[in-house]
mmCIF file as Biopython writes it, N, C-alpha, C and O atoms, coordinates in Angstrom:
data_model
#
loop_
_atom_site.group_PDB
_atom_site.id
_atom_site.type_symbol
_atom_site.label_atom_id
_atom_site.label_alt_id
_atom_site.label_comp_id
_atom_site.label_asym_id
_atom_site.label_entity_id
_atom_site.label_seq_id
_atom_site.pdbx_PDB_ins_code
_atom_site.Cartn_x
_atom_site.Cartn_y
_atom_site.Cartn_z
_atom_site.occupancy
_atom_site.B_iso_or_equiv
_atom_site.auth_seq_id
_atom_site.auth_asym_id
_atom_site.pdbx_PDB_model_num
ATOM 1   N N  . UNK A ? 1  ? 128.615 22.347 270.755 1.0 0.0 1  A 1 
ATOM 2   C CA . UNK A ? 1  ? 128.767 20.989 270.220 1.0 0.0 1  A 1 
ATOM 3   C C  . UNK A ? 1  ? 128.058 19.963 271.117 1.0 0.0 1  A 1 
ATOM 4   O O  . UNK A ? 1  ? 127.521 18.958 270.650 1.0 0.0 1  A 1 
ATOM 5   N N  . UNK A ? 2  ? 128.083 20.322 272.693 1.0 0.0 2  A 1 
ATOM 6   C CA . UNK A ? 2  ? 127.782 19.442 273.613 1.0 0.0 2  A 1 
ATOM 7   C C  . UNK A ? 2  ? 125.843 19.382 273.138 1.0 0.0 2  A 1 
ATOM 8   O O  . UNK A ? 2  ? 125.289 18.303 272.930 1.0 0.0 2  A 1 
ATOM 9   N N  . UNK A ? 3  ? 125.006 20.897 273.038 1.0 0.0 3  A 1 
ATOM 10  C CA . UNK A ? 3  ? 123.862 20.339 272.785 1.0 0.0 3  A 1 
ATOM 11  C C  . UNK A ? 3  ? 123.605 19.827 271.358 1.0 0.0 3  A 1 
ATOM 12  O O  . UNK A ? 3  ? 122.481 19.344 271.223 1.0 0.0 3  A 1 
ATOM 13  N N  . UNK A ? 4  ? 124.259 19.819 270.434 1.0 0.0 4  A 1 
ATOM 14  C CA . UNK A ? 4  ? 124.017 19.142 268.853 1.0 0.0 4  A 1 
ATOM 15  C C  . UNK A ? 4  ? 124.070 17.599 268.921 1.0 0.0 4  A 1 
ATOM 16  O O  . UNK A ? 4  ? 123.399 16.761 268.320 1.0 0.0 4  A 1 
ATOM 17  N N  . UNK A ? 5  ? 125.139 17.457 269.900 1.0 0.0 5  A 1 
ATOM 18  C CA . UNK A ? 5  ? 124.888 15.798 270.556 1.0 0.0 5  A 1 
ATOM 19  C C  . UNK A ? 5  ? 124.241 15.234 271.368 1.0 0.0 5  A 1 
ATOM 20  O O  . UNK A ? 5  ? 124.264 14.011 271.501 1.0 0.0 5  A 1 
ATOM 21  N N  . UNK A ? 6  ? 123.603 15.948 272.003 1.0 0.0 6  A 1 
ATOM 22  C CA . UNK A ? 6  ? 122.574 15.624 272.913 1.0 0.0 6  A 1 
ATOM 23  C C  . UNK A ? 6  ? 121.037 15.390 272.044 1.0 0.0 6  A 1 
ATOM 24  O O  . UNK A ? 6  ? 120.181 14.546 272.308 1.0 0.0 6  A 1 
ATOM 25  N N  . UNK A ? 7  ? 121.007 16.546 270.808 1.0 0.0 7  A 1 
ATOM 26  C CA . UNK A ? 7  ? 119.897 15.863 270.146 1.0 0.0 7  A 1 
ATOM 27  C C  . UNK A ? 7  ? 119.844 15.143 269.364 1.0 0.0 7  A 1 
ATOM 28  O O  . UNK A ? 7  ? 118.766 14.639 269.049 1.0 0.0 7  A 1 
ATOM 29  N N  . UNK A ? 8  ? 121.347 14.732 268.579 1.0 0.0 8  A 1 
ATOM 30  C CA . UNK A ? 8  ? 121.440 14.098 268.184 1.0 0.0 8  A 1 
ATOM 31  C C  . UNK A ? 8  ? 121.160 12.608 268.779 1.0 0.0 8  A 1 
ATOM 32  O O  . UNK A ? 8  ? 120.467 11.796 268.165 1.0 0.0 8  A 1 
ATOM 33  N N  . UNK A ? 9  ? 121.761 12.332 270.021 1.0 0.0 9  A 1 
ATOM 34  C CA . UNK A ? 9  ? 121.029 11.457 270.610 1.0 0.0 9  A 1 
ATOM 35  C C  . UNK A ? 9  ? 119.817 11.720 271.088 1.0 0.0 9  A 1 
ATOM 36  O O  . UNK A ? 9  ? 119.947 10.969 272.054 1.0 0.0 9  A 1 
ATOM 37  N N  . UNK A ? 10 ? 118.722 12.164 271.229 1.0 0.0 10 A 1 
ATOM 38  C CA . UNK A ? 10 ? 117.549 12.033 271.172 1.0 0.0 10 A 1 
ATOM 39  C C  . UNK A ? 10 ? 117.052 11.646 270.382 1.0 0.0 10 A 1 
ATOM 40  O O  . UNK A ? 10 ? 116.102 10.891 270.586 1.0 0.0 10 A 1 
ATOM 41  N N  . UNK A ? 11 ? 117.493 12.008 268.962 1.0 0.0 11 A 1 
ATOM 42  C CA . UNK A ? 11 ? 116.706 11.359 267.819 1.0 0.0 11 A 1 
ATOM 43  C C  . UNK A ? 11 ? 117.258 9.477  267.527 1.0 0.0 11 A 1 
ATOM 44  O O  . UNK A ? 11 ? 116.642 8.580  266.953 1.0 0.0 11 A 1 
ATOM 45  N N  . UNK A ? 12 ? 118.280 9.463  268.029 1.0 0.0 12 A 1 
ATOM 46  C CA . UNK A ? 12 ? 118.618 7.895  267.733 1.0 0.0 12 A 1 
ATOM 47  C C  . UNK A ? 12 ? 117.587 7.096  269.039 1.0 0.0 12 A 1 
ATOM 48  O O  . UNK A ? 12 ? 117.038 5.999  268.934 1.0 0.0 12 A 1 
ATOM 49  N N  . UNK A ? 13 ? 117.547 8.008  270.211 1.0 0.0 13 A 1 
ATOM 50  C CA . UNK A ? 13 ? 117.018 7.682  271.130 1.0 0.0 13 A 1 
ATOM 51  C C  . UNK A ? 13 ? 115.562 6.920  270.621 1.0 0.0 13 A 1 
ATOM 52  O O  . UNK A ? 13 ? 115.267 5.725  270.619 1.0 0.0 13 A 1 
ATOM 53  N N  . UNK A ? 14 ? 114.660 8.311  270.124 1.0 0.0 14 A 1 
ATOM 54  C CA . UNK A ? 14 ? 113.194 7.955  269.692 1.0 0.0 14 A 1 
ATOM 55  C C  . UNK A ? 14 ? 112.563 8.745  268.404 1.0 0.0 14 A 1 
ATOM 56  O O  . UNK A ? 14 ? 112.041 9.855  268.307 1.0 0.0 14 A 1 
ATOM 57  N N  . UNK A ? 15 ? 112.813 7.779  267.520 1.0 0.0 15 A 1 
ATOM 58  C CA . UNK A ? 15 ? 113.072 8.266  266.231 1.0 0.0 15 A 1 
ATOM 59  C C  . UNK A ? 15 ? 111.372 8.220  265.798 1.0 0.0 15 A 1 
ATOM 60  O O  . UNK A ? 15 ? 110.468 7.621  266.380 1.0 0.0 15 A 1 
ATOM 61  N N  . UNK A ? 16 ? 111.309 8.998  264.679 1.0 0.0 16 A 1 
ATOM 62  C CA . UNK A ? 16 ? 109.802 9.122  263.925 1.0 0.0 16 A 1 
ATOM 63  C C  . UNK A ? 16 ? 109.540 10.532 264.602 1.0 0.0 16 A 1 
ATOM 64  O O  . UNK A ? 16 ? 110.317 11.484 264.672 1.0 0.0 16 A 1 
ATOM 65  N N  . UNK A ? 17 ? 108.044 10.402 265.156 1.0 0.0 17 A 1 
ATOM 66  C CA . UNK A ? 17 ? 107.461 11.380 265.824 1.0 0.0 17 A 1 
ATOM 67  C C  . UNK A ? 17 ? 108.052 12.488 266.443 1.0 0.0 17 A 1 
ATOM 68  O O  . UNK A ? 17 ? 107.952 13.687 266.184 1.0 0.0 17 A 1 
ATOM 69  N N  . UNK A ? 18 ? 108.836 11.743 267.512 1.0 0.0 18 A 1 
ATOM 70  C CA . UNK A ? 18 ? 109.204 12.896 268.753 1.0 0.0 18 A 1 
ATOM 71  C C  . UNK A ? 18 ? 110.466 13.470 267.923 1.0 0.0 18 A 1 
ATOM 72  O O  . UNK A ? 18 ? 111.013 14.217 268.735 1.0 0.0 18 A 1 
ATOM 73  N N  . UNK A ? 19 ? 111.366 13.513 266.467 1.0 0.0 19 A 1 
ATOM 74  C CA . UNK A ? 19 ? 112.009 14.050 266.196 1.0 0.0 19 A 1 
ATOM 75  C C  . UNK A ? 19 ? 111.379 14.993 265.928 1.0 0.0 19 A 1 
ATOM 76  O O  . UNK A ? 19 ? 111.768 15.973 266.564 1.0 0.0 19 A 1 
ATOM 77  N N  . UNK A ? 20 ? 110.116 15.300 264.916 1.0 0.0 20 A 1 
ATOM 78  C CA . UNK A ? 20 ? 109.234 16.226 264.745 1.0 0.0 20 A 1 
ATOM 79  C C  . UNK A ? 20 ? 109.048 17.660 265.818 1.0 0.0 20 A 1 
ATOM 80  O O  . UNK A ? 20 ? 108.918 18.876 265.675 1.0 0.0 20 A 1 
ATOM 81  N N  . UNK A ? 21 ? 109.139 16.485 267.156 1.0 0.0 21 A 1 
ATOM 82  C CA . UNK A ? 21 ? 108.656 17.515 268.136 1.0 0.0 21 A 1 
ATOM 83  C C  . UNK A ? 21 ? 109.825 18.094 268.619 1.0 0.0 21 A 1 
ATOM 84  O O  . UNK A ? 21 ? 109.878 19.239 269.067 1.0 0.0 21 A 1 
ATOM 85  N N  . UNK A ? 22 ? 110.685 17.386 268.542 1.0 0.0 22 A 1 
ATOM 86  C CA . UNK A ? 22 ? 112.102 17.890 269.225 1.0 0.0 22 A 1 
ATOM 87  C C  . UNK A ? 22 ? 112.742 19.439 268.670 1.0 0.0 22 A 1 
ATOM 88  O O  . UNK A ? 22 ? 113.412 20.405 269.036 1.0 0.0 22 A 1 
ATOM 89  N N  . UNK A ? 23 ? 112.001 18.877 267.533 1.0 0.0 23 A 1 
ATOM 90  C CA . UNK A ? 23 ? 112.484 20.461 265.922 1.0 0.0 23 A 1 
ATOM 91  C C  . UNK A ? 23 ? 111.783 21.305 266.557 1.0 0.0 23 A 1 
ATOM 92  O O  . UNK A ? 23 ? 112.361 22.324 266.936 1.0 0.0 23 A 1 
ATOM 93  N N  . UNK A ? 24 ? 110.474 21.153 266.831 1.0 0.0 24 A 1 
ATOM 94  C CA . UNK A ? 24 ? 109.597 22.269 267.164 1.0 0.0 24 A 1 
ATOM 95  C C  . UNK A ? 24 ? 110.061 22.946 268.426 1.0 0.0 24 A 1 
ATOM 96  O O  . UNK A ? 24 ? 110.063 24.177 268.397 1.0 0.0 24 A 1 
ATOM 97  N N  . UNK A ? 25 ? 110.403 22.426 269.386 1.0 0.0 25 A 1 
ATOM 98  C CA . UNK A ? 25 ? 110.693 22.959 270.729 1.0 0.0 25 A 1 
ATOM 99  C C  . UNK A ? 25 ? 112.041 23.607 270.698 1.0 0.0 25 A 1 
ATOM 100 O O  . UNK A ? 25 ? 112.440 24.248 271.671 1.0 0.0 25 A 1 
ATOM 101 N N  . UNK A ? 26 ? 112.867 23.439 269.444 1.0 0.0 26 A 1 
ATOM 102 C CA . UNK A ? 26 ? 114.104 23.631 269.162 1.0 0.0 26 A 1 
ATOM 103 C C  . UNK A ? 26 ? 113.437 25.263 268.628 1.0 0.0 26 A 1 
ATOM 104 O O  . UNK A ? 26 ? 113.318 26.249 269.355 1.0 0.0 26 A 1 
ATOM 105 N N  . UNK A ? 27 ? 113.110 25.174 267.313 1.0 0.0 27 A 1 
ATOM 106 C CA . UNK A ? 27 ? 112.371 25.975 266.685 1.0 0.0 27 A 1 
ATOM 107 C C  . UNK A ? 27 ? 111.536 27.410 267.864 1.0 0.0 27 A 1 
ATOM 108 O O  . UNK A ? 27 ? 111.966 28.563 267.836 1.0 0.0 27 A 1 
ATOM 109 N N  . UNK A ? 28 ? 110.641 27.081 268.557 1.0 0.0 28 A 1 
ATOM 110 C CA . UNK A ? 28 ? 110.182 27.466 269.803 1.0 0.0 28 A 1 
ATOM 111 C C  . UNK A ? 28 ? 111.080 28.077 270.498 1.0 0.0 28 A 1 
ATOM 112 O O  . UNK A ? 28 ? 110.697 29.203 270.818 1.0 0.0 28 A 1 
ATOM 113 N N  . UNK A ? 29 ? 112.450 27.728 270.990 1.0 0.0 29 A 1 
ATOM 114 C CA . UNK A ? 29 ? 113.148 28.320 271.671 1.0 0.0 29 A 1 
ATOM 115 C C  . UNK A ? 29 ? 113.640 29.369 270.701 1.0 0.0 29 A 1 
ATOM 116 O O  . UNK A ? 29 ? 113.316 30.503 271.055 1.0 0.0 29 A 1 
ATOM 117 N N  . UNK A ? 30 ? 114.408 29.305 269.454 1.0 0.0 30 A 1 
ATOM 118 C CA . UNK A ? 30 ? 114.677 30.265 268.864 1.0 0.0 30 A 1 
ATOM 119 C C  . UNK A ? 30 ? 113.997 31.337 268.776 1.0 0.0 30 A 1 
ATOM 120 O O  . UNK A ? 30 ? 114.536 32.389 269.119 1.0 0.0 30 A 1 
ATOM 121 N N  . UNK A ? 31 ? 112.640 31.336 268.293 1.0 0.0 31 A 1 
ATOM 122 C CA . UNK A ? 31 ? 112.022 31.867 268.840 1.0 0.0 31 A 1 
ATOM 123 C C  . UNK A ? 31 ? 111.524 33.518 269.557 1.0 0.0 31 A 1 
ATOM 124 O O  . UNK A ? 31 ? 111.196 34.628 269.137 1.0 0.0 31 A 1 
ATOM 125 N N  . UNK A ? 32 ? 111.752 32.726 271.053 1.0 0.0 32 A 1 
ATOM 126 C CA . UNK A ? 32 ? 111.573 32.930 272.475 1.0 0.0 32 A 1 
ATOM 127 C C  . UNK A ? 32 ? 112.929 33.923 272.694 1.0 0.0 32 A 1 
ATOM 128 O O  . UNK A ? 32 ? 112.937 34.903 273.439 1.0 0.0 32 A 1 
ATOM 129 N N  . UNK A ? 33 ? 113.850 33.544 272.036 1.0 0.0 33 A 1 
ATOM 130 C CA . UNK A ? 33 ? 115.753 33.882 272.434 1.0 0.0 33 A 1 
ATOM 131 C C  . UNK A ? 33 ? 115.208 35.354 271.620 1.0 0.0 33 A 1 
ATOM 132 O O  . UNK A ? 33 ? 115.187 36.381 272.299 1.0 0.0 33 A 1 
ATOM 133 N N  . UNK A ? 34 ? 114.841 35.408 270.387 1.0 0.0 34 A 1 
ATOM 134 C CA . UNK A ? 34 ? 114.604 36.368 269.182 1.0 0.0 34 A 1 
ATOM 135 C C  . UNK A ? 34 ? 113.877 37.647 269.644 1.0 0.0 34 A 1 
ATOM 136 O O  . UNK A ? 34 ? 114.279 38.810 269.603 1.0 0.0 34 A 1 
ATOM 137 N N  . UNK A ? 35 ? 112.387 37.010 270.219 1.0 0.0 35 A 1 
ATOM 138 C CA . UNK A ? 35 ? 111.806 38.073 270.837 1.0 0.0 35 A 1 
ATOM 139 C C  . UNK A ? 35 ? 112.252 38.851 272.093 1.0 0.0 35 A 1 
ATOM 140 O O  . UNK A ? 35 ? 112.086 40.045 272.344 1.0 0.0 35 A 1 
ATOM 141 N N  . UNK A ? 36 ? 112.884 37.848 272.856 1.0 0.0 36 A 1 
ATOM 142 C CA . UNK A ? 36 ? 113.937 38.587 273.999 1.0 0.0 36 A 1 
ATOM 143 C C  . UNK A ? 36 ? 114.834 39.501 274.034 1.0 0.0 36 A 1 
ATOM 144 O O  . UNK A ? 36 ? 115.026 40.292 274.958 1.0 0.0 36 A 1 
ATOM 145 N N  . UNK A ? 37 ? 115.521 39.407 272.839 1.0 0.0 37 A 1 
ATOM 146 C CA . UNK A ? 37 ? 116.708 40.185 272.688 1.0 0.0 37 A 1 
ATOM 147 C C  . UNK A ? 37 ? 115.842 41.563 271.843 1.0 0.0 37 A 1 
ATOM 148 O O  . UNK A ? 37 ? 115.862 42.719 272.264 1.0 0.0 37 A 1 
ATOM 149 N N  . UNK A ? 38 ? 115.062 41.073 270.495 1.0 0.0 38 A 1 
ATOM 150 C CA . UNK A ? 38 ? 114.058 42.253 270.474 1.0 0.0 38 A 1 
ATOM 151 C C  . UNK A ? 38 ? 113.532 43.553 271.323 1.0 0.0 38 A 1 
ATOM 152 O O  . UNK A ? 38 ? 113.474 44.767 271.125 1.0 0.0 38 A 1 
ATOM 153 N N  . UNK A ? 39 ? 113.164 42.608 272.421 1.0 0.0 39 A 1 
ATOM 154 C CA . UNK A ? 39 ? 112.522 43.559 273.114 1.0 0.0 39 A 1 
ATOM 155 C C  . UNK A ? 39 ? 113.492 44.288 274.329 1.0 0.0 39 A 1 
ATOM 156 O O  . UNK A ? 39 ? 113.151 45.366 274.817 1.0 0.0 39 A 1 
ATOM 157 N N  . UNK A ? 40 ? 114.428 43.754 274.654 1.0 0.0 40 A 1 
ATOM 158 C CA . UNK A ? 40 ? 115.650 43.904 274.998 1.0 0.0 40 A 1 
ATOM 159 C C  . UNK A ? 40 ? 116.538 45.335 274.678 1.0 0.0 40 A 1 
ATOM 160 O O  . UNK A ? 40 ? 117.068 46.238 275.325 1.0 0.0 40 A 1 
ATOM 161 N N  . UNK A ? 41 ? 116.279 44.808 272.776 1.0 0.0 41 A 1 
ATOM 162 C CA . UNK A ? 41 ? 117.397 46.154 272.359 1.0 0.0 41 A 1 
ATOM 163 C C  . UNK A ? 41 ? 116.119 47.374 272.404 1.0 0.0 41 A 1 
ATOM 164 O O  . UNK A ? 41 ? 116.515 48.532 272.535 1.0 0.0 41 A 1 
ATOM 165 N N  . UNK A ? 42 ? 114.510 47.131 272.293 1.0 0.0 42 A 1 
ATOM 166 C CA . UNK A ? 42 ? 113.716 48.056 271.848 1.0 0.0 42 A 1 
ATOM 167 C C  . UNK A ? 42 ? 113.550 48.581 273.101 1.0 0.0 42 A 1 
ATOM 168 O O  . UNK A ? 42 ? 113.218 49.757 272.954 1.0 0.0 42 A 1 
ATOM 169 N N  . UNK A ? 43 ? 113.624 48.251 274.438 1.0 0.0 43 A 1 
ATOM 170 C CA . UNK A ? 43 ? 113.800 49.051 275.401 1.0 0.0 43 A 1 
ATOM 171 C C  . UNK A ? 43 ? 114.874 49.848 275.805 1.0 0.0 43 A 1 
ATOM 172 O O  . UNK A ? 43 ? 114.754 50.919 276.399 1.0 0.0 43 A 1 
ATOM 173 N N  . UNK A ? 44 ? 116.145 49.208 275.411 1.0 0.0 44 A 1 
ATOM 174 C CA . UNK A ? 44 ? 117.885 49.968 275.174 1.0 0.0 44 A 1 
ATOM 175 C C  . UNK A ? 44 ? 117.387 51.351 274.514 1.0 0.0 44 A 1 
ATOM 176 O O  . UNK A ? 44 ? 117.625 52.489 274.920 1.0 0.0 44 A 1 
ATOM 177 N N  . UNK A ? 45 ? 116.658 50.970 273.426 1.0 0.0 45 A 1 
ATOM 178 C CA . UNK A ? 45 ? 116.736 52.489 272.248 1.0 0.0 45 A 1 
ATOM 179 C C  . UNK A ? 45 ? 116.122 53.641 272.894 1.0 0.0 45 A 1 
ATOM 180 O O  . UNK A ? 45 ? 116.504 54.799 272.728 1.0 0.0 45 A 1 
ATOM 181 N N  . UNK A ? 46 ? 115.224 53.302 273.583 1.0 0.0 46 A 1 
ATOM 182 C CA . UNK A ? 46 ? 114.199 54.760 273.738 1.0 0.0 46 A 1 
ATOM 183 C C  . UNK A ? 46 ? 115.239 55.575 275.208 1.0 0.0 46 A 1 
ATOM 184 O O  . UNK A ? 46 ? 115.266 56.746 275.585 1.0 0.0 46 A 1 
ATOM 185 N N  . UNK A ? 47 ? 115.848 54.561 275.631 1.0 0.0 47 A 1 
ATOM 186 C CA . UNK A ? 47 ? 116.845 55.379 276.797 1.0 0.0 47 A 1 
ATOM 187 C C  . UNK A ? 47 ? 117.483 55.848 276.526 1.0 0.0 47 A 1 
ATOM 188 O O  . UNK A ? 47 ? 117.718 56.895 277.129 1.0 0.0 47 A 1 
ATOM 189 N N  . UNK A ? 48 ? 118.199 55.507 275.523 1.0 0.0 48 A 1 
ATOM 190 C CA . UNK A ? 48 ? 120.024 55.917 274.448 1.0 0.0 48 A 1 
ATOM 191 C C  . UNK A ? 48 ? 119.425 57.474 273.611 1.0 0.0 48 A 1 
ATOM 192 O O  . UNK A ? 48 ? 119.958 58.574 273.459 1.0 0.0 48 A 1 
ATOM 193 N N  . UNK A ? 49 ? 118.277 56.994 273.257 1.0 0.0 49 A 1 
ATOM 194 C CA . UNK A ? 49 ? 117.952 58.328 271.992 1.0 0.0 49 A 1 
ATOM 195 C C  . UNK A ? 49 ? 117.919 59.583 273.163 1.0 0.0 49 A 1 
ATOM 196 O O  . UNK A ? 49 ? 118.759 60.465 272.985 1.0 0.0 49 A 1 
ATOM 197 N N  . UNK A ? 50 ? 116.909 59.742 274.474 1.0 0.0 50 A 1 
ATOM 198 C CA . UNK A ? 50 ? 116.949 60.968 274.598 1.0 0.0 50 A 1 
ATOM 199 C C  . UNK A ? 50 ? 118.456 61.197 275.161 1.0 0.0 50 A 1 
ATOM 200 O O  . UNK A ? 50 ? 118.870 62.348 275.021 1.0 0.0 50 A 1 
ATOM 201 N N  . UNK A ? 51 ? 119.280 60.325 275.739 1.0 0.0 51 A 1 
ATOM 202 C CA . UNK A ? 51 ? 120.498 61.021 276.559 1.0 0.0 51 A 1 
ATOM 203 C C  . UNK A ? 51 ? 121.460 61.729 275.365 1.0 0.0 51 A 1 
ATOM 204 O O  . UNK A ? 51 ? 122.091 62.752 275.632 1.0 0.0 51 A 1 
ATOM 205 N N  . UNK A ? 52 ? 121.526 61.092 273.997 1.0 0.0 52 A 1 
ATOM 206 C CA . UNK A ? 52 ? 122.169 61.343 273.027 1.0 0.0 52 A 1 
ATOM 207 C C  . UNK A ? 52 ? 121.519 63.102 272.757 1.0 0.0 52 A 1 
ATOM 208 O O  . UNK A ? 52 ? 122.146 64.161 272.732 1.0 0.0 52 A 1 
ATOM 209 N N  . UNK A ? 53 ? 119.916 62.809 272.573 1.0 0.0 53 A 1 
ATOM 210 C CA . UNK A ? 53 ? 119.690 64.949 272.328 1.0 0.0 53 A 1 
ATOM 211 C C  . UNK A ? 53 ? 120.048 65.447 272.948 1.0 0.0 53 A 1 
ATOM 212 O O  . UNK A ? 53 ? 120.628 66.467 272.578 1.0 0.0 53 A 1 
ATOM 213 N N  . UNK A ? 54 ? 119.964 65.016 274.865 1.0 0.0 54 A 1 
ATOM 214 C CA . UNK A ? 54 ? 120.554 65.504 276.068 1.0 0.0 54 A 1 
ATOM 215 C C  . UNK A ? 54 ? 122.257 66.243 275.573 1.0 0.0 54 A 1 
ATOM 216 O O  . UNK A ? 54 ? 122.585 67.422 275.702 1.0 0.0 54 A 1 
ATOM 217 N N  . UNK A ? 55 ? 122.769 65.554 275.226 1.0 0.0 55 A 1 
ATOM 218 C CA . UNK A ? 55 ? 124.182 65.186 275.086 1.0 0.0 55 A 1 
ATOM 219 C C  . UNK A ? 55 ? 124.754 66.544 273.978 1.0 0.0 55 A 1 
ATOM 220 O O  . UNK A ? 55 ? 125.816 67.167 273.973 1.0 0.0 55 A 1 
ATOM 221 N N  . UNK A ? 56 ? 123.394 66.650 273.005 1.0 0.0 56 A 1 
ATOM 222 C CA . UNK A ? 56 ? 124.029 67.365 271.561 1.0 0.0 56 A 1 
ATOM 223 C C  . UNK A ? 56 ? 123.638 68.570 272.161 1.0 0.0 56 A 1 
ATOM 224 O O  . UNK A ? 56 ? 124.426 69.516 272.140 1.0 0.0 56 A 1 
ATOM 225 N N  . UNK A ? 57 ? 122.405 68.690 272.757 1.0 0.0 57 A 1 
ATOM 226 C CA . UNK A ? 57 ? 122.017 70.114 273.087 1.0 0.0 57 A 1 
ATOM 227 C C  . UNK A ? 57 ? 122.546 70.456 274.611 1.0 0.0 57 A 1 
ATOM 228 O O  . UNK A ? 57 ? 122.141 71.490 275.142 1.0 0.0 57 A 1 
ATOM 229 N N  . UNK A ? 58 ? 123.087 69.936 275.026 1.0 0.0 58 A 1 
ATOM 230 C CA . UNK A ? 58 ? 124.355 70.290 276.386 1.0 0.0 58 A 1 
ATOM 231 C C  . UNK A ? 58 ? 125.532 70.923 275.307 1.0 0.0 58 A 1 
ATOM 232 O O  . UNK A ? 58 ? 125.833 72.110 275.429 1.0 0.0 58 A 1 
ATOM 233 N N  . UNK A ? 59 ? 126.050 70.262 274.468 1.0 0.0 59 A 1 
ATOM 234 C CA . UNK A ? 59 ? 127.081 71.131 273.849 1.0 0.0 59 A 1 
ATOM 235 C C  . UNK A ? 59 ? 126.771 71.812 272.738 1.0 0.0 59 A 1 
ATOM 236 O O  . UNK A ? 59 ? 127.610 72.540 272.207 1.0 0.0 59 A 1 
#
């Protein structure tokens, strides 16, 4: 809630233009968060898959 009001005051702050930009950098971060966690879980997987064959062909 604390950052929805913070841009919210930005835009009362400097309205027109820099709301435009404010979206974008907003936009931008999402993003950035998206591909992180992406690449995040796509490095998780390739470790998990072999311990799991490890795992089936141990028992």
């Amino acid at each position: 809630m604390s950052k929805h009001h913070l841009l919210e005051y930005k835009f009362e702050e400097e309205p027109g233009g820099k709301r435009k930009r404010a979206l974008t950098v907003n936009g931008f971060w999402i993003v950035v968060l998206i591909l992180i966690f992406v690449a995040a879980v796509y490095q998780s997987v390739p470790r998990e898959i072999p311990d799991i064959i490890i795992r089936f062909l141990g028992r």
